[in-house]
C-alpha positions in Angstrom: 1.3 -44.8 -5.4 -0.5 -42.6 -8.2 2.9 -41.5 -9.7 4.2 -45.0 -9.2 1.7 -46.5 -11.1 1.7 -43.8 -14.1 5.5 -44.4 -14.6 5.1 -48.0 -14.4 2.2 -47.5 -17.3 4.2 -44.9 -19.1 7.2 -47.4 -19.3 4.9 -50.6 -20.6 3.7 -47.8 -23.3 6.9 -47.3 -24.4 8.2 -51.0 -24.2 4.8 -51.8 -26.4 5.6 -48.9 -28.7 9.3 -50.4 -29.2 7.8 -54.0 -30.0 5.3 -52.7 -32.0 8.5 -51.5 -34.3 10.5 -54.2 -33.6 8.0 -56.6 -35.3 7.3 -53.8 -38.5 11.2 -53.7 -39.1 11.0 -57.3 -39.6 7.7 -57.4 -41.5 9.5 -54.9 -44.0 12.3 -56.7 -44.3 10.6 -59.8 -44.5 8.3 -57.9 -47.5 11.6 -57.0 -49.1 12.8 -60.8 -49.2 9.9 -61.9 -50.3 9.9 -58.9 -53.3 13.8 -59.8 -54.0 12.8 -63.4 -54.4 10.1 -62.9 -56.4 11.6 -60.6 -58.6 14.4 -63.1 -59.1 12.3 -65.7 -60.1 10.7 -63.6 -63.1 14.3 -63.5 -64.7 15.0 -66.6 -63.5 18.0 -66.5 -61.3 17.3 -69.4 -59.4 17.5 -70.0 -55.7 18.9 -67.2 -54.0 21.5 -67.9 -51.0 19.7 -66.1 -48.1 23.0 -65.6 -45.7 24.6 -63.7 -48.2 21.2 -61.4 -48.5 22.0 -60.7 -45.2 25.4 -59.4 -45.9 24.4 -57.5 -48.4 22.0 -55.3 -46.8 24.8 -54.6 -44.4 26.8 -53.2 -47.1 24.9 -52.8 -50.4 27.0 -51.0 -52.0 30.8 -51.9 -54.0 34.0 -49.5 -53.7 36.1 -50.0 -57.1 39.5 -48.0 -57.3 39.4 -45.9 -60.6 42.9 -43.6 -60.0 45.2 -42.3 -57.4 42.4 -40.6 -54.6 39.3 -41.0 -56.5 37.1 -44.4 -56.2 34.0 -45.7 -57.9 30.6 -46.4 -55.8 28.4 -48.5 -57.4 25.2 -48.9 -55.8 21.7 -50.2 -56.4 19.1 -47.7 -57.9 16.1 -48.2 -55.2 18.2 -48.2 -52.5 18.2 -44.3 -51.3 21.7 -43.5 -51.6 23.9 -40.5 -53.1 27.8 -39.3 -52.7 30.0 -37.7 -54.9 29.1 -37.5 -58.3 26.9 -39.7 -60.5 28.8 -40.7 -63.4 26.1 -43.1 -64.9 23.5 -45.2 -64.3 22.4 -48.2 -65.7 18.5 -49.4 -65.2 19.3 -51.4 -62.3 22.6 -49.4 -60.3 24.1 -45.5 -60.3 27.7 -45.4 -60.7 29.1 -42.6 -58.2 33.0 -41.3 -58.1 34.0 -40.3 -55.3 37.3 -38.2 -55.0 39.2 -36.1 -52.2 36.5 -33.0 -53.1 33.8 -34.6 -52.2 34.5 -34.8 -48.1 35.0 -30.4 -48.4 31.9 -29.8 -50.5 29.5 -32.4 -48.1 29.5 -34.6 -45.8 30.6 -38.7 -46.3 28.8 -41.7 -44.8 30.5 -42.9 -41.8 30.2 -46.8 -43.0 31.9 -45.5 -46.5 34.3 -43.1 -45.3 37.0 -45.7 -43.6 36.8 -47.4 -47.7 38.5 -44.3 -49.5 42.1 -44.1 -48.3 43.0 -40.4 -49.2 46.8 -40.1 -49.5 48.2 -38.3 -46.9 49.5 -34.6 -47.5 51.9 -32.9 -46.6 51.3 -30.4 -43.7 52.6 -27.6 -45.3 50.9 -24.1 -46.2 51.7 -20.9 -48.8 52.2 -17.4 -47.6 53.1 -14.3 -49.1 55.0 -16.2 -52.1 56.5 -18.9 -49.4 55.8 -22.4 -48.7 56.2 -23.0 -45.2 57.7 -26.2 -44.7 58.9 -26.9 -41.2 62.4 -28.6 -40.4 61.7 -31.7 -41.0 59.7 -31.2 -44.3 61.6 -29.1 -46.2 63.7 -31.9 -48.4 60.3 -33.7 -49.4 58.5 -30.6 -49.7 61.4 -29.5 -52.1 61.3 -32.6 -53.9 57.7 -33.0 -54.4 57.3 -29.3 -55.3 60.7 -28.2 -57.1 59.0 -27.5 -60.3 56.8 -24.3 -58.5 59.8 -23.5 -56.6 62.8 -21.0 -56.5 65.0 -21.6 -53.5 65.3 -22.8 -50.4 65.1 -19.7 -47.7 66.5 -20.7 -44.0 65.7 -24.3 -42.8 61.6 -24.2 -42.7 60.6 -22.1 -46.2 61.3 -22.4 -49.8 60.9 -19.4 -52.0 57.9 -20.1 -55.1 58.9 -19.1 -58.0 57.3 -15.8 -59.9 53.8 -16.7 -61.0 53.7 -20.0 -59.8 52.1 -19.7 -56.7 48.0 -20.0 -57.9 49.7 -23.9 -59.4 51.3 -25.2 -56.3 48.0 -24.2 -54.7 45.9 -26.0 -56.9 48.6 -29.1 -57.1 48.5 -29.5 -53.4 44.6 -29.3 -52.9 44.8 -32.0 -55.9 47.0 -33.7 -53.1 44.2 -33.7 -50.8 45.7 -30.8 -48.4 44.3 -27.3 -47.8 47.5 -24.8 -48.2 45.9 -22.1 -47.1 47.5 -20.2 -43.7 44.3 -18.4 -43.0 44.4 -14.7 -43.0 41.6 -13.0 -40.4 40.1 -10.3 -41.1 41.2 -7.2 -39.4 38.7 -5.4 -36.8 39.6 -2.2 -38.4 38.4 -3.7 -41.4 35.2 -4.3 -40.3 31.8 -1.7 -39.2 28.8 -2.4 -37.4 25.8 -2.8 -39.6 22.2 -5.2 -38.9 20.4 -4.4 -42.2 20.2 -8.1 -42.4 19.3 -10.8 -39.9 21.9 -14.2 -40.6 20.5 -17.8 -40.3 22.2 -20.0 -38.0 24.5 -21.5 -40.8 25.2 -18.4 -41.9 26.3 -17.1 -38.5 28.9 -20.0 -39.1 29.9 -18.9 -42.3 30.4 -15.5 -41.5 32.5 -16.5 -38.2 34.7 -18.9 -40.7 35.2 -15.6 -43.2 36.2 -13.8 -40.4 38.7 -16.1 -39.0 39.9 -17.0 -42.3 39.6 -14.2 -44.8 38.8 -16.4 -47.5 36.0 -18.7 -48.1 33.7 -20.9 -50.8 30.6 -20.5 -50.1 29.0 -24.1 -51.5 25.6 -24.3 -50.3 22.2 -25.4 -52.6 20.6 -22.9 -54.4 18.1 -20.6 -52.9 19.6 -20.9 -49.3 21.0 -17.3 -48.7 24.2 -17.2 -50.9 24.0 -13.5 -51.9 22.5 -12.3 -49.3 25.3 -13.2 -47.1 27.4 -11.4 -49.5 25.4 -8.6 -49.2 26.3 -9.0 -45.2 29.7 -8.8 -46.3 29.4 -6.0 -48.6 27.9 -4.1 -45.8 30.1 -5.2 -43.0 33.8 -4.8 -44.7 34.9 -1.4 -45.2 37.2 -0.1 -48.1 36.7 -0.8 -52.2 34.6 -3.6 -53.0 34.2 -5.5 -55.8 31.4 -8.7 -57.1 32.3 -10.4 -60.3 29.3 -12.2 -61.9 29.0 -14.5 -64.9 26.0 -12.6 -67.1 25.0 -9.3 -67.6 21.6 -10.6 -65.7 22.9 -11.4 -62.7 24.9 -7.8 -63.0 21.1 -5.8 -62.7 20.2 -8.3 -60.1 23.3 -7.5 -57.9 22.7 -4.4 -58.9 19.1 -4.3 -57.6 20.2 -5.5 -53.9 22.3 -3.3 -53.2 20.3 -0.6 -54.0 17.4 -2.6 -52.5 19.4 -3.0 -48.9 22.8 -0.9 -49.2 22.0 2.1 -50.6 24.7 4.4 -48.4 27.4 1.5 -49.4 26.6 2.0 -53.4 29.6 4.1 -54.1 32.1 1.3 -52.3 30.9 -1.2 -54.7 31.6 -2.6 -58.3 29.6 -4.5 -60.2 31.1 -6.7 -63.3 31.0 -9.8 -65.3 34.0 -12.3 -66.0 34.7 -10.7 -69.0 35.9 -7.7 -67.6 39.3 -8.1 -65.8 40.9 -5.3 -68.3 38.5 -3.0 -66.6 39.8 -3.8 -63.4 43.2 -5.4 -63.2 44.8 -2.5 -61.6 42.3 -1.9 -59.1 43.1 -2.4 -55.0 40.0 -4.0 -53.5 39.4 -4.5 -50.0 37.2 -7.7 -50.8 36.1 -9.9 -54.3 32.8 -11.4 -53.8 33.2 -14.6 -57.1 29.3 -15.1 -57.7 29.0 -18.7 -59.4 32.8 -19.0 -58.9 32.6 -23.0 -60.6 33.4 -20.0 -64.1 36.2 -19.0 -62.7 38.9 -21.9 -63.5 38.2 -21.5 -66.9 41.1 -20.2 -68.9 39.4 -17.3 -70.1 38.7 -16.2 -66.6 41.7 -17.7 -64.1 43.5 -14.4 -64.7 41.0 -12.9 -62.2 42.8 -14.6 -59.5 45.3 -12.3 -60.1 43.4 -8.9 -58.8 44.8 -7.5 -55.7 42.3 -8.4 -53.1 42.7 -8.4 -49.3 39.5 -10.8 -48.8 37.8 -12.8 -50.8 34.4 -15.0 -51.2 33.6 -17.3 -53.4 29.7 -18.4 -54.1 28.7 -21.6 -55.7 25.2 -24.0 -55.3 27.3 -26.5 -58.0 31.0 -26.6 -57.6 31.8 -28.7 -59.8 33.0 -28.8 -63.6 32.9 -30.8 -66.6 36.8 -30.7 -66.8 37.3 -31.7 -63.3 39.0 -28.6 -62.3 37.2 -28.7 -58.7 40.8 -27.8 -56.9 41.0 -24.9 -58.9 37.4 -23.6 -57.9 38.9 -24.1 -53.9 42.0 -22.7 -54.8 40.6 -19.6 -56.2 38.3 -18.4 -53.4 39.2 -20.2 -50.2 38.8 -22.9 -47.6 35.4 -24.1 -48.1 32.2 -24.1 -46.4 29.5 -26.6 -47.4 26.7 -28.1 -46.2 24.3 -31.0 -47.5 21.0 -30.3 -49.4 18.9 -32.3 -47.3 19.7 -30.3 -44.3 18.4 -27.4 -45.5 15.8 -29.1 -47.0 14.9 -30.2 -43.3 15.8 -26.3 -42.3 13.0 -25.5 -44.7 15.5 -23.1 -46.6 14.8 -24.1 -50.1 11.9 -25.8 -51.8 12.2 -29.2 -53.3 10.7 -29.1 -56.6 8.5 -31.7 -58.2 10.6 -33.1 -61.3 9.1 -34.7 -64.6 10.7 -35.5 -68.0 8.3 -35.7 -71.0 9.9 -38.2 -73.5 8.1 -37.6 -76.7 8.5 -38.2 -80.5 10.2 -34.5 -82.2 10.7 -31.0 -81.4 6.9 -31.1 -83.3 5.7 -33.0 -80.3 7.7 -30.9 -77.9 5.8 -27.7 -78.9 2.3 -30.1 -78.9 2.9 -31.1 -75.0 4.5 -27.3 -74.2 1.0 -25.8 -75.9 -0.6 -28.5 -73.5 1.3 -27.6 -70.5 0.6 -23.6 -70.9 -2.7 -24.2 -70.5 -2.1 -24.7 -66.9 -2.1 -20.9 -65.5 1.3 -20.6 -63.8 4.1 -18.4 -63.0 6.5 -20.3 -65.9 10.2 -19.5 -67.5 10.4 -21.7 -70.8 13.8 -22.2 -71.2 15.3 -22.6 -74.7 19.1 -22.6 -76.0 18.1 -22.2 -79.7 17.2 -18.5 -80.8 15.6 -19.8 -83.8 13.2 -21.9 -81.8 12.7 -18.9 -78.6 11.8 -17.0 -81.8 9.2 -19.3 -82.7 7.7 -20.3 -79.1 7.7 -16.4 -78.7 5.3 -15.7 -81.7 3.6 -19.2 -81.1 2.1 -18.8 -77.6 2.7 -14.4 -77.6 4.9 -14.6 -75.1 7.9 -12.4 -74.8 11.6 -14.0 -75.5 14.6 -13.2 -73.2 18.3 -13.5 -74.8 21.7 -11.9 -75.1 20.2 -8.8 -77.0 17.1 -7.9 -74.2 17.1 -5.0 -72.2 15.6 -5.1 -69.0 15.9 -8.4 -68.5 15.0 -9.2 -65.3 11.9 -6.4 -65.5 10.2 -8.4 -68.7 10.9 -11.7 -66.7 9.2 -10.5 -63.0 6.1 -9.0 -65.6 5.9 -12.1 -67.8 3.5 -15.0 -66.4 5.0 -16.8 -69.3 8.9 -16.2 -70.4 10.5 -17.8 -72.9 14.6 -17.5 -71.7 17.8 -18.3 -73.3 21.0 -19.5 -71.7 21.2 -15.7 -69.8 18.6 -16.9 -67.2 20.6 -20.3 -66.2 22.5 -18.6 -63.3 21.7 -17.0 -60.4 18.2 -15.9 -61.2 16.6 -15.0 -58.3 12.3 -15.2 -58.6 10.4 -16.5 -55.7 6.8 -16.4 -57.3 7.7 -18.7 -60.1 5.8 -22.0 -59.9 7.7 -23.5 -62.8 10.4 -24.6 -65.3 9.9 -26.1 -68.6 13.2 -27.1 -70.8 12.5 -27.3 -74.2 16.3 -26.7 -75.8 18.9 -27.1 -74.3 23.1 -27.6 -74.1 23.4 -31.2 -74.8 24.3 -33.6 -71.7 25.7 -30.3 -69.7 24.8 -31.5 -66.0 26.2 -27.6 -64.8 23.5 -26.1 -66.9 20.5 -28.4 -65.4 21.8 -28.0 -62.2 21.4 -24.4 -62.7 17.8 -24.4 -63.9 17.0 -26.4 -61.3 18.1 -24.0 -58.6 16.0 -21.4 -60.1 13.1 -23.3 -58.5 14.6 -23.7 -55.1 14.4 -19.8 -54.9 10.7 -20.2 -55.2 8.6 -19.5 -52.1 5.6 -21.5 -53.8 4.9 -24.7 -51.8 5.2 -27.1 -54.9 7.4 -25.4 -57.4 7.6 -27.7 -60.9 10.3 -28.6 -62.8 9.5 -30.3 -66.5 12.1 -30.9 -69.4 11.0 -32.2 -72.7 13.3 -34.5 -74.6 13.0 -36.8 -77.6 14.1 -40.7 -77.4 17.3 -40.1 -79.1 18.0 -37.0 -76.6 17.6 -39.0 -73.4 19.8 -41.5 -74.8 22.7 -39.1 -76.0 22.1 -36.9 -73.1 20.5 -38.5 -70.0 23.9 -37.2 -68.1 22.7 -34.0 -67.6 19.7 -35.4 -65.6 22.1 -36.7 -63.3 22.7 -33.1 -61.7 19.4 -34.2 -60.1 19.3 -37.6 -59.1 23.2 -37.7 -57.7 21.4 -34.9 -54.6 18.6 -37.7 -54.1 15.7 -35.7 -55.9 13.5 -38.6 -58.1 12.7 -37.7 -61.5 9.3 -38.9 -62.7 9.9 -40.4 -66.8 6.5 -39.9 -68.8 5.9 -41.4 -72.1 
């Protein structure tokens, strides 16, 4: 009768406990009505028809068509929301787009995901200078495709022509399909080799590179990007070669493999995106792309072109400025993402605290940076302008990283201050620092503050910082580039 009664007590618990919330779901929303309403009255929009308050908190949020497979999101700005990318925001809503990228790079809302009607590709994939077509598909494949192709070959191929295979690639992921016939990687290929200890999700990854031969790699930064490249670098046998996008992120490659692949040293090259006449005739076994969102730049595309049997691509912000996302997939691989907040949840990168000091001139930037210093901390200053890096330097005797530095990364790790140009935006690696402070930087480039911002989810501190300092007329010309932040759902804290 004991245990009878304990599970009859254990149940009116629970049933109390679910009341109990019952009644503060509806005192909240109740608190919300009454806040809506009273906020309406201030700017005096009248009386407000309740039964379609309902229906909008059961879909606050507007879909707007803005081309062919990509689709506006407009939602309000309190309302904890993000997908896609922020475009704008006014003071009251954020203005996402949402296109055909977004459900490879994260994950899409359930309630949303049924509003975006994707057109439907063709089920067709490339091969060895072939698109494999199928019986059926091969007169619309033709059709849709003739300008990349040569010939028809048998009743289920068609030839692509010389040199036009990387564009029907990057054409059909712009479709919305991924072309890729996956390619595994051989076991001779491969050697045992537990140097490093993978995370769950990167377990995953590594199971999708094997079965696949080709990957992006798009997870936040901070969260274990090279290191499973390092895995890789270990694990696959033969000539390898990692392409970076600065000559800083060339010692710090540099640095871990020496750090945890000594014996492999020999197998491995080590160069920047500026280098493909270096190594265009080289064979590789595997290309490891660090911050692959460089490589659809025209400048750099031609590095598609090295003969390769694997490849990986890395990125913590694939995305560009010119919109050439496809190009970024098509480069490296079938891609592997996963959302921020997840490995926020997995404790695998920080969340910084982030603050933006809007202040009267550069005169009162260095007033509020001199303030700021005062504060003991592990701190990079970042600044585009030499002229200005020159002065902070000699202001505050600190030292002042750019293009010309040697050592780099040694005067950074010694520094408790560092003033750093553009060389430290990427892939800078520091767990101790405790904080970032932009004073100069590259106009409303969201890629760039994306970038610093990683630079703090590396940090092991418990509350890393992040502060940029802007004048009026600079947050109004260039606000966009704060965007970066708020479209992953971190708030930004404006101080005037």
């Amino acid at each position: 009768m004991s245990e009878v009664s304990d599970v009859r007590k254990a149940f009116e618990d629970s049933l109390r406990r679910i009341d109990e919330l019952i009644e503060s779901v509806r005192a909240e929303r109740d608190r919300v009505k009454a806040e809506f309403e009273r906020r309406l009255e201030m700017v005096r929009f009248g009386q407000v028809d309740w039964s379609r308050f309902e229906e909008f908190f059961e879909e606050p949020y507007v879909v707007i068509p803005k081309r062919p497979n990509e689709w506006y999101v407009v939602a309000p700005r309190w309302l904890d929301f993000q997908i896609g990318w922020l475009e704008r925001a006014t003071k009251g809503y954020n203005i996402f787009v949402v296109n055909q990228y977004v459900k490879l790079f994260s994950s899409v809302p359930s309630g949303l995901s049924e509003k975006f009607r994707f057109r439907e590709p063709l089920p067709v994939k490339v091969f060895d200078g072939m698109l494999l077509t199928g019986k059926e598909l091969q007169g619309e494949a033709w059709d849709k495709y003739k300008r990349f192709l040569s010939r028809r070959e048998g009743e289920d191929r068609i030839r692509v022509k010389k040199g036009y295979e990387f564009r029907l690639i990057a054409q059909m992921i712009e479709d919305g399909t991924l072309p890729f016939l996956a390619k595994p990687v051989v076991e001779e290929d491969l050697r045992e080799w537990n140097g490093l200890q993978l995370r769950g999700y990167q377990e995953e990854a590594w199971k999708e590179f094997l079965d696949k031969g080709a990957i992006g790699v798009f997870w936040a930064f901070g969260s274990g990007k090279s290191l499973f490249g390092v895995y890789a670098l270990a694990r696959v046998k033969g000539r390898k070669l990692v392409v970076v996008p600065t000559l800083t992120l060339k010692e710090q490659w540099l640095e871990r493999i020496a750090k945890y692949v000594p014996q492999f040293r020999s197998e491995v090259d080590v160069q920047t995106y500026h280098a493909y006449e270096k190594i265009r005739d080289k064979e590789y076994s595997l290309v490891v792309f660090d911050e692959c969102q460089h490589l659809p730049a025209d400048t750099f595309v031609r590095l598609a072109t090295l003969k390769a049997k694997y490849r990986l691509g890395f990125s913590g912000s694939p995305y560009r400025e010119d919109g050439r996302e496809n190009y970024i997939i098509a480069l490296t691989g079938f891609p592997i993402g996963m959302a921020w907040e997840e490995l926020l949840k997995l404790q695998v990168v920080r969340e910084p605290v982030f603050r933006v000091y809007i202040l009267k001139d550069n005169k009162d930037k260095l007033r509020k940076l001199e303030e700021l210093l005062r504060i003991p901390m592990k701190t990079i200053v970042f600044c585009d302008w030499l002229e200005l890096g020159e002065r902070i330097s000699k202001m505050f005797g600190v030292p002042f990283v750019y293009g010309q530095t040697r050592e780099r990364l040694d005067v950074i790790r010694q520094s408790q201050v560092c003033v750093v140009s553009r060389v430290g935006d990427e892939g800078l690696s520091l767990p101790d620092i405790e904080r970032v402070i932009e004073v100069a930087f590259l106009f409303g480039s969201r890629m760039q503050e994306s970038q610093r911002f990683g630079r703090l989810m590396h940090s092991a501190k418990v509350e890393p910082e992040h502060i940029v300092l802007m004048t009026e007329e600079e947050l109004q010309r260039y606000e966009k580039r704060l965007y970066a932040i708020t479209e992953r759902g971190f708030r930004i804290e404006y101080i005037r």
